[in-house]
C-alpha positions in Angstrom: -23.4 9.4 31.5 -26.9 10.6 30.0 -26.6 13.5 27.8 -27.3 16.5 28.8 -27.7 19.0 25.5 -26.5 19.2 21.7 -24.0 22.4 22.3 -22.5 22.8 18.5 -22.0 21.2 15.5 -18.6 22.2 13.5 -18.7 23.1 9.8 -15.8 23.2 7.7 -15.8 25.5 4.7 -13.2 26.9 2.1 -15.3 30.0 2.7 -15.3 31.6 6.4 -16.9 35.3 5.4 -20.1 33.2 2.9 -20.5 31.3 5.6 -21.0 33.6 8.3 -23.3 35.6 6.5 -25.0 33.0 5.6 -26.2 31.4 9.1 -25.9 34.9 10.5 -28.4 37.0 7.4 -30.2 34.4 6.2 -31.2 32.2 9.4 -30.5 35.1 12.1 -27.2 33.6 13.8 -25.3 36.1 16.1 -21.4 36.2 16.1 -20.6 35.8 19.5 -17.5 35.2 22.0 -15.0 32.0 20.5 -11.9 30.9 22.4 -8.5 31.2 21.1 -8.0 28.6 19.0 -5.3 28.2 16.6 -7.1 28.2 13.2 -9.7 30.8 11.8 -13.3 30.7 12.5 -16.3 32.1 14.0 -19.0 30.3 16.8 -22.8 31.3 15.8 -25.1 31.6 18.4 -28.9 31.2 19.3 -29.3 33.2 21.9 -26.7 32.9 24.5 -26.3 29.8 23.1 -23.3 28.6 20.3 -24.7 26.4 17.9 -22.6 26.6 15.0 -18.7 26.0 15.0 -17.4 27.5 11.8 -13.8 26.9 10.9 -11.4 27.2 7.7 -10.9 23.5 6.3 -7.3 23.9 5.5 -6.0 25.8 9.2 -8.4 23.3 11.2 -6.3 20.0 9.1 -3.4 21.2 10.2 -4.5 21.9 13.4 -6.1 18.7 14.1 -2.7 16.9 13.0 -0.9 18.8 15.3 -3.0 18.0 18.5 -3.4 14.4 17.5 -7.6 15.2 16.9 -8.3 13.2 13.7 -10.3 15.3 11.0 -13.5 13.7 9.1 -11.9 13.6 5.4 -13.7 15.8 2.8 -16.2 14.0 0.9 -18.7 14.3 -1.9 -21.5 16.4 -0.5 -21.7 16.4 2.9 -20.9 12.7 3.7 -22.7 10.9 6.3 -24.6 14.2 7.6 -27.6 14.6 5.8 -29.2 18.1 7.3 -29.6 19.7 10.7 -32.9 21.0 11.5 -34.1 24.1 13.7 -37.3 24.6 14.7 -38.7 28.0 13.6 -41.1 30.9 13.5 -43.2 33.0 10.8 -43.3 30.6 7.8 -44.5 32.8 5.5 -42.0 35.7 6.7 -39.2 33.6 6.4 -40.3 32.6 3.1 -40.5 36.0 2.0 -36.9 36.4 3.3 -35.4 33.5 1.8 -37.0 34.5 -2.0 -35.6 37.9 -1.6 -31.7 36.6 -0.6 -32.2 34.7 -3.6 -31.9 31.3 -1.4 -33.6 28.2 -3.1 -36.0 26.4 -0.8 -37.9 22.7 -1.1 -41.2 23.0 1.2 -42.9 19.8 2.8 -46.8 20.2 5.1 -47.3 17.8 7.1 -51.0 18.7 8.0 -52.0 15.7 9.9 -49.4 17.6 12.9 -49.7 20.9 11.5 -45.9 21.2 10.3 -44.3 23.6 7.6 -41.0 22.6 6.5 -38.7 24.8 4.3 -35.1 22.9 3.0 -32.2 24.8 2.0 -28.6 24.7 1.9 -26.3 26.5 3.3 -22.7 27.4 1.2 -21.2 24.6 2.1 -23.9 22.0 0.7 -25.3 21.3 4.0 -28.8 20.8 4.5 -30.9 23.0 6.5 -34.4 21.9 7.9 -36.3 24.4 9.1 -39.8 23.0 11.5 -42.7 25.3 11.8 -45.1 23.8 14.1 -48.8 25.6 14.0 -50.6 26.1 17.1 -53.4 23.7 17.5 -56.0 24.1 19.0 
């Protein structure tokens, strides 16, 4: 059974709306089609692609009891995830976007491979990594 492709990753939040905007005006995330499920949320996509699973913490428990799915208990932080990293484009745009939401960055060069990080977190406390990988030539 070799994997095929990550598809999403679910993040539960006491606030659906900052959320959203968050991965959707700071990162560029689309709202796009979610099934009917029976607690609130939205899926983000890349593309055609959903990445991001967004659900209300309190609906999703109570959902999860009900369909016998057990639910990672809340935690300090972000428990045993540390960040999820995207690779990206336009360092220095994005940098200028991220200054003028007001969004607090760390930044990390790794010139040896030619790679711009930028760190931040998204309202939830989660890490964000984002890779910007030069051209070389």
């Amino acid at each position: 059974m070799p994997l095929k492709k990550m598809e999403h990753y679910l993040v539960l939040t006491d606030d659906l709306e900052a959320t959203r905007r968050f991965y959707c005006d700071v990162l560029g995330m689309t709202e796009g089609f979610r099934p009917q499920l029976d607690f609130p949320g939205y899926w983000l996509y890349l593309g055609d692609t959903p990445c991001i699973h967004v659900g209300d913490w309190d609906a999703y428990a109570v959902w999860t009891r009900e369909v016998g799915i057990p639910i990672s208990a809340r935690a300090a932080g972000t428990g045993p995830l540390d960040h999820i990293a995207f690779n990206a484009t336009g360092f220095d745009e994005t940098v200028e976007r991220l200054e003028r939401l007001g969004i607090g960055m760390s930044r990390n060069e790794l010139d040896d491979i030619g790679l711009k990080q930028l760190f931040i977190r998204d309202p939830n406390g989660l890490m964000i990594e984002l890779n910007f990988r030069e051209a070389r030539g």
